[in-house]
C-alpha positions as CSV (number, residue, x, y, z in Angstrom):
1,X,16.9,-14.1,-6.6
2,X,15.7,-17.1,-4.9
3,X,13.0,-14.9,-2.8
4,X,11.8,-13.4,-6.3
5,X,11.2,-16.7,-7.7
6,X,8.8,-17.7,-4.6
7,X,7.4,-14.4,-3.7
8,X,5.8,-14.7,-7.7
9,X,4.5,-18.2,-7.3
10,X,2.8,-17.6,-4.0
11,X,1.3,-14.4,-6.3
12,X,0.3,-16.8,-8.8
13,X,-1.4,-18.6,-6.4
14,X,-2.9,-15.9,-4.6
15,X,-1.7,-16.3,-1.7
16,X,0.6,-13.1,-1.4
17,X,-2.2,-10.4,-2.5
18,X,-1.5,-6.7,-3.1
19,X,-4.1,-4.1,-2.2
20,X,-4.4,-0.8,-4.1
21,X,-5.8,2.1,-2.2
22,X,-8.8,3.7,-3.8
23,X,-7.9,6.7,-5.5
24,X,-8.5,10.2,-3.9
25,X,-8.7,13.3,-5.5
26,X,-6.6,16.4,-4.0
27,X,-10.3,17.9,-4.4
28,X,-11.9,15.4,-2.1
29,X,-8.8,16.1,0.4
30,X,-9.6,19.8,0.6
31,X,-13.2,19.0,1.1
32,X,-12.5,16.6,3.6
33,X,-10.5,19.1,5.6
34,X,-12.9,21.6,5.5
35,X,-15.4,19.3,7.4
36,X,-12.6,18.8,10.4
37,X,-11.5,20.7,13.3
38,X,-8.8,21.4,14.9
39,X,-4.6,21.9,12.7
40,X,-3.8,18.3,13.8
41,X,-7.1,16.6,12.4
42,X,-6.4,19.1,9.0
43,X,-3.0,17.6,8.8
44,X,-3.4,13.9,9.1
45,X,-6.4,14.2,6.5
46,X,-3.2,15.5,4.3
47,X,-0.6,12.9,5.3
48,X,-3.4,10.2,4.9
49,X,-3.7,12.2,1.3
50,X,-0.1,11.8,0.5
51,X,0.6,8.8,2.1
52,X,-2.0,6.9,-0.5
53,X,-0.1,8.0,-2.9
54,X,2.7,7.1,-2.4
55,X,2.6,3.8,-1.6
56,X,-1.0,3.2,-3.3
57,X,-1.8,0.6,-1.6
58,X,-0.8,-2.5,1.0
59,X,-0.2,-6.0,0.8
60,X,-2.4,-8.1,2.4
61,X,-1.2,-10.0,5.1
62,X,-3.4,-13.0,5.9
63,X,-2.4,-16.0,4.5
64,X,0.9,-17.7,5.7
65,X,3.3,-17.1,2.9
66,X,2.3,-13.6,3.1
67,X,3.5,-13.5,6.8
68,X,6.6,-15.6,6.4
69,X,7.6,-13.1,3.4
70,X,6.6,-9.5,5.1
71,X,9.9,-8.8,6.2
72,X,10.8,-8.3,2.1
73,X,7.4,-7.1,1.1
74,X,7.0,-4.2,3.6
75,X,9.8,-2.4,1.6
76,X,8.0,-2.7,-1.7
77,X,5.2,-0.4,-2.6
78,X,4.2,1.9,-4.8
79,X,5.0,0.6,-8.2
80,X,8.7,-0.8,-7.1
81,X,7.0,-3.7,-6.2
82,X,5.8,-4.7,-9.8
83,X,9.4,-4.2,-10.7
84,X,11.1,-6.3,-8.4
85,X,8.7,-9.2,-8.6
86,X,8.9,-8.9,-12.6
């Protein structure tokens, strides 16, 4: 509970930021893999696809709170994260 508390202030402060990944269309994907060669280059275009959405984002690891605290944040993302920190 005590981690909650802090991980919220330092977002309040700015200093533990959240990045949302910019929003791909499964059109753009097919598009994309169209322009690549080779299965392996296909299929990471796909897991890069599903990957954004799942987590939809990253948090942003700069600042000092932000590293003292990535230990916790790593396992949030998505939309858990708005959750927990709620």
């Amino acid at each position: 509970m005590v981690c909650v508390y802090y991980i919220r202030k330092h977002m309040k402060n700015g200093d533990i930021v959240f990045e949302e990944a910019e929003k791909v269309t499964w059109a753009q994907t097919c598009s994309e893999m169209k322009k690549t060669d080779g299965l392996f280059k296909k299929l990471s275009v796909v897991k890069a696809f599903f990957d954004a959405k799942r987590n939809r984002g990253e948090w942003v690891e700069e600042s000092k709170p932000a590293k003292f605290w990535s230990f916790l944040l790593k396992d949030l993302h998505g939309n858990s994260w708005k959750f927990f920190v709620w």
